[in-house]
N, C-alpha and C positions, 0 to 999 in steps of 0.2 A: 399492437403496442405503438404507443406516437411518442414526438419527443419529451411532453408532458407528464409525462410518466417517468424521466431520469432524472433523478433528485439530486443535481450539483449544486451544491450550496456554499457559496462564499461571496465578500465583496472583496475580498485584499487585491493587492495590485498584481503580486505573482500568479495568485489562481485566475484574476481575468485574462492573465497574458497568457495561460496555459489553455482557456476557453476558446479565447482568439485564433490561437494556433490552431484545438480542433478544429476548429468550424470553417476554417480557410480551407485544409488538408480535405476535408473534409468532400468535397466539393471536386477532388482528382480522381480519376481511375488509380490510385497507386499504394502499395504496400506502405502502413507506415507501422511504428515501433513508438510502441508506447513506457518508458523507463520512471520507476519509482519505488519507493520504500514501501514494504506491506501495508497494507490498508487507506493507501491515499486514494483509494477510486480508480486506477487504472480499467478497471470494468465499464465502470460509469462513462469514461470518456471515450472508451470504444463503443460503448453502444450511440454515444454523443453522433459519433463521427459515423457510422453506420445509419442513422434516421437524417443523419444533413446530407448524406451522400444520394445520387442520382439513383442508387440503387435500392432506397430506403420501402417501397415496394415489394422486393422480394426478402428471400430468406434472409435471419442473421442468424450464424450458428456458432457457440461458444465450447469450448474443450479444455480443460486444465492438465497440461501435459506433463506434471507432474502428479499425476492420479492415475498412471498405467504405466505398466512398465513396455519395453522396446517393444515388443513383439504384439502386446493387445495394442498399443500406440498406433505403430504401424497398421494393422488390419483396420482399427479406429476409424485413421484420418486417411487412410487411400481403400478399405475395402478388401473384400478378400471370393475369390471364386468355389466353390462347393467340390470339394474335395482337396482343398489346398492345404488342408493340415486336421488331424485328428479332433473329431468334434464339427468340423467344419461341413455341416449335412445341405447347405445351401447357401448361395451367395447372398453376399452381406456390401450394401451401398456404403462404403466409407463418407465422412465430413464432407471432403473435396468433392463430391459427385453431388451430394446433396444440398450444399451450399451452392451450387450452380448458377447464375446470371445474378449472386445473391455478397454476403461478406463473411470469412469466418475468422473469429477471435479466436486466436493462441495464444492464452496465457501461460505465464511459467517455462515460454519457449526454450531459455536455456538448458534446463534438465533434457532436453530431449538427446538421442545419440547423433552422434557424425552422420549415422547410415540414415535416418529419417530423416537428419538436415538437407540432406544430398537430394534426396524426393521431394522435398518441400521447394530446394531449388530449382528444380525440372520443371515444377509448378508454377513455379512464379515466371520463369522464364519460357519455356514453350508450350504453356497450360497444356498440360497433356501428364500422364500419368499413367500406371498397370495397377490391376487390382493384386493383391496376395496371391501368388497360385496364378495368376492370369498371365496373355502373351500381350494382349490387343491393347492397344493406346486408346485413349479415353481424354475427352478431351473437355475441358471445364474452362467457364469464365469467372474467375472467383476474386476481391479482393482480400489480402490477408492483414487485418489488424492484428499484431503479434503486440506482447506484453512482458515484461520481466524484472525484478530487482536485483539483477545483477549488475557487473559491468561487465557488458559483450565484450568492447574493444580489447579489453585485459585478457578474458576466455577465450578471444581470438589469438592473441598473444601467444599464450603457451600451447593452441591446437584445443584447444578443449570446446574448441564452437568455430564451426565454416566461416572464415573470412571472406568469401564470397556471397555466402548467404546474409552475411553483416552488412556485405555493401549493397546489396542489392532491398534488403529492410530496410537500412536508412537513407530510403533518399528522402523522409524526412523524420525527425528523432521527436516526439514529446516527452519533456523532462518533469513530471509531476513535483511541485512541492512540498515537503513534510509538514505537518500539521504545524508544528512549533514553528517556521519561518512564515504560515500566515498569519500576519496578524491581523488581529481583531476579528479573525474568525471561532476562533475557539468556542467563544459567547455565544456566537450567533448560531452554529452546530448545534450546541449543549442544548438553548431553546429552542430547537427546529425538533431533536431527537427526543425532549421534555415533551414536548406539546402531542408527538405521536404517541409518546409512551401511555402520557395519562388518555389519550381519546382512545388508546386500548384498553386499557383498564374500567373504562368507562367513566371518568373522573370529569365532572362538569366543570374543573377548570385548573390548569397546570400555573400553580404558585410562584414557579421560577426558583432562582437561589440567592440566598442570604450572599452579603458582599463579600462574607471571608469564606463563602465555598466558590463565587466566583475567584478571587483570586486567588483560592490552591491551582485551581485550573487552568489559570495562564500563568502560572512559576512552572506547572510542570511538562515535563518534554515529549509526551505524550509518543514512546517508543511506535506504540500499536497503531499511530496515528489516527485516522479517523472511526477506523472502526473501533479502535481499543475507547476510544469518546461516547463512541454510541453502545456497546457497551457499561461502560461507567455510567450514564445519565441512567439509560432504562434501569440497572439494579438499584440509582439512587432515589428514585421515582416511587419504584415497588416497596422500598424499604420506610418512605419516609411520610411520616402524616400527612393525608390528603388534604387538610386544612391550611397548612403551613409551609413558606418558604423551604426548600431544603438546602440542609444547613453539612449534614455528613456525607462527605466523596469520599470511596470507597474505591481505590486506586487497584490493590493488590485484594481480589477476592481471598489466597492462600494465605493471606495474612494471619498467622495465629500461632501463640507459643505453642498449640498440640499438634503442629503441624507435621506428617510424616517427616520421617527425615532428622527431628530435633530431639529423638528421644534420647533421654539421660539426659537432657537439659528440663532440670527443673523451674516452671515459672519463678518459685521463691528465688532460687538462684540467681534468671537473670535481673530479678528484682533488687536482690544485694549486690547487683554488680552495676547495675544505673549511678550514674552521675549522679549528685548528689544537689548538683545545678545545672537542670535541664539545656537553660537557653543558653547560658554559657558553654554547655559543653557543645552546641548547634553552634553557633557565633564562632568557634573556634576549630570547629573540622569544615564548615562552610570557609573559612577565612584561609585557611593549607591547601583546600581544594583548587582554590581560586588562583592562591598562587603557582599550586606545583602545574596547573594547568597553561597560566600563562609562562611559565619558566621553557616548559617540553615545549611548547608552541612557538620558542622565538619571540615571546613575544606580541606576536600575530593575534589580535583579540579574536579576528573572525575563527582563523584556527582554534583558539583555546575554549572558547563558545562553543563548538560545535565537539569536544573532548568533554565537554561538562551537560552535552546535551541541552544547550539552551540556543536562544539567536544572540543577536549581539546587543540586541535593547535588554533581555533579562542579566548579561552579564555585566554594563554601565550601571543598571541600579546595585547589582551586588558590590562594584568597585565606587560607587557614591555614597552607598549603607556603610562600608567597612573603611571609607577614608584612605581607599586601595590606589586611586587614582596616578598618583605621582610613582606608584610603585608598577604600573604596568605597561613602562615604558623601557626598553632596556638601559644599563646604565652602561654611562659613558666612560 
């Protein structure tokens, strides 16, 4: 694998700053900690920093430590010796042994226990290590790209994550951006994830989208962020005339009055129970949203933006649309 092969894609200012950052760090013998919301690429930029580092040569090896529980974890990422535990008929090379003069990505680090934090710190600090069942120290050159969406410093707060092993992962932090705070990338994803969709499909040329499906697509806050994107495009792609711009973004696949869950709710019903004036009744729960959000907020657009899941360019047009302007300022 080379580094042509990791598809980061964006131009905005925050994701160049966040590129920047890999590619410095990148370049140290040292653990870093990569922090972000589901689906903004935390992967992608370990692997970034992994193909720009000295070590890009040897192994990279990736683990989701939220996909095993303590015990298979543990034997996982340190190994385990042949008779160490029932079942256990021959010794088994853990991550750490394997990933050796190499880098291993941990993602999902915070799910892990105290007790495996504790090993991981031994790792970091006297590369050395015991297999499961084992006495002998073992001894590894390994950098660790660690990954998570939580906040550590908070789970170091209450004990629920080693604040040792916190300070010694951040000696230096990457803080990934959420899709909605890049702008003007949104667009340029959508056509990047468009373009592969249809050269899957085998479609001799991806039509792009109509102006009012791009612009559902930069109003919306896009929770799943990049992946919930790529997602969205490939089923809007599959769904949509190979001929023609596509026009229908399909946000919520569960979307459907026969949706489990809604029974006894008959379609007629919620049809007599609709507004009577669509935009109106939109213009008027948009227009409560906006305030009760800047109310709870202080005030604070940035705060109140980011309660309504938007940035604070999407939340200026909603208070310029609705003439909100002079109202979202405290009064005096």
């Amino acid at each position: 694998m080379n580094l042509s092969n990791i598809k980061l894609v964006g131009e905005s200012t925050v994701f160049l700053k966040a590129l920047d950052e890999a590619s410095l760090i990148a370049a140290l013998n040292k653990p870093v900690l990569i922090v972000g919301e589901r689906g903004t690429g935390k992967e992608l930029f370990a692997s970034r920093i992994h193909y720009l580092s000295p070590r890009w040569e040897s192994v990279y090896i990736q683990l989701n430590c939220a996909s095993l529980n303590e015990t298979l974890l543990e034997t996982e990422l340190f190994g385990h010796e042949a008779g160490s535990f029932t079942g256990a008929t021959r010794r088994h090379q853990g991550r750490f042994e394997r990933a050796h003069t190499g880098t291993l990505f941990l993602d999902e680090l915070a799910t892990t226990s105290t007790r495996v934090q504790e090993k991981i710190l031994r790792v970091i600090e006297y590369g050395q290590f015991e297999r499961v069942g084992g006495s002998n120290p073992i001894t590894t050159s390994v950098r660790i790209v660690a990954a998570t969406n939580e906040d550590l410093p908070s789970l170091a707060k209450t004990g629920k994550f080693r604040i040792d092993l916190l300070d010694r992962l951040a000696f230096d932090v990457i803080t990934l951006p959420p899709l909605r705070e890049r702008e003007g990338d949104i667009l340029l994803l959508a056509e990047h994830f468009g373009v592969a969709m249809a050269s899957e499909l085998q479609l001799e040329v991806f039509q792009g989208f109509t102006s009012s499906a791009q612009a559902r697509m930069e109003e919306y806050a896009w929770p799943g962020n990049i992946r919930e994107l790529k997602n969205v495009v490939e089923r809007a792609v599959y769904r949509s005339p190979p001929d023609k711009p596509i026009n229908e973004i399909i946000f919520d696949p569960f979307d459907s009055p026969y949706r489990p869950g809604l029974e006894g709710v008959s379609p007629k019903i919620i049809a007599n129970t609709m507004p009577t004036d669509l935009k109106q009744a939109v213009r008027d729960f948009e227009i409560k949203a906006v305030q009760e959000a800047l109310r709870v907020s202080n005030f604070v657009k940035s705060n109140a933006a980011a309660r309504l899941g938007l940035t604070r360019n999407q939340l200026a047009n909603y208070l310029k649309k609705y003439e909100l302007e002079d109202k979202a300022e405290p009064q005096k």
